[in-house]
N, C-alpha and C positions, 0 to 999 in steps of 0.2 A: 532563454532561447526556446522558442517551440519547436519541436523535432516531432512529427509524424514517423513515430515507426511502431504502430500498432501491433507487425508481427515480430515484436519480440515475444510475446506472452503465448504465440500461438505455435509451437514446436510441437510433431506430434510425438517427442523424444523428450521432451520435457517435463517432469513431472514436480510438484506443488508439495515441499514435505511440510513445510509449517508458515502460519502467517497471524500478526497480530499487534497488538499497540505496543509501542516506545517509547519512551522520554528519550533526546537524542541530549548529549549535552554540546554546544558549542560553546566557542571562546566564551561569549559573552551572554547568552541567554541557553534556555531549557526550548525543543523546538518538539512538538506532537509531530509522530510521525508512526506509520504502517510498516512494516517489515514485509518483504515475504522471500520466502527462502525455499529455491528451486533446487534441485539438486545439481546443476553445473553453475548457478552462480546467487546471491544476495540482490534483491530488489529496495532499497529505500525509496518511501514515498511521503512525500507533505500532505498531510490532513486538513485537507482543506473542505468549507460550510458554503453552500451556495446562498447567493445573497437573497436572491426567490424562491419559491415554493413551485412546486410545478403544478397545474392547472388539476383543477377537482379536489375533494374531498376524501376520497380513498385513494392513497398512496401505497399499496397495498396490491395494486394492482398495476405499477410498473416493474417491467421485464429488470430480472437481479438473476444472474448466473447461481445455480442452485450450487454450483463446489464452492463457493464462498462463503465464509464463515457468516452463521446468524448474524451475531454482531457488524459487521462490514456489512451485510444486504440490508440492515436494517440502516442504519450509515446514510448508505444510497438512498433509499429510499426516503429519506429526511432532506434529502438536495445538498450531501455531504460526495466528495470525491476524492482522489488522492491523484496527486502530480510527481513524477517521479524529482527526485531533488538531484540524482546524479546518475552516471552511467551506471551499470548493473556491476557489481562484484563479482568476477570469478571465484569460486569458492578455495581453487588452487595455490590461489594468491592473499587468500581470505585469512589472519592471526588474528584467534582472537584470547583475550585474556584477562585472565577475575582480576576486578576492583574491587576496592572497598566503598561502601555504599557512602554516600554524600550527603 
């Protein structure tokens, strides 16, 4: 479902403690996904590859928000994006707990 709600990310109350790649595991498959982790709630997002290349030869020179990690601006910059896969986790409501690795 597409939901336009661009100001979620934009709270000047909200602050960015950490963000970065995930193996998620579902039922049935392993899914690439982005984490980012606010301080009132958890962000999961799908990693997704755009199918085009965006026009010119220096990529390098499209606009990438400088608080995003190297890695993620570089991402972007490859016509890579991330889509959220669910509503944001409040962190209140947020258990989380060690596995053993797989």
């Amino acid at each position: 479902r597409e939901n336009r709600s661009e100001n979620i990310l934009s709270s000047v109350n909200r602050f960015l403690l950490h963000e970065g790649r995930l193996m998620l595991a579902e039922s049935t498959r392993l899914l690439n996904v982005y984490l980012f982790l606010f301080d009132d709630f958890l962000l999961i997002t799908k990693i997704k590859r755009s199918k085009k290349k965006y026009g010119g030869s220096d990529t390098s020179l499209i606009p990438v928000c400088p608080s995003l990690t190297p890695e993620l601006q570089s991402f972007i910059r490859e016509g890579g994006f991330c889509t959220v896969l669910d509503q944001p986790i409040p962190l209140d409501r947020l258990i989380l707990k060690n596995v053993e690795p797989i």
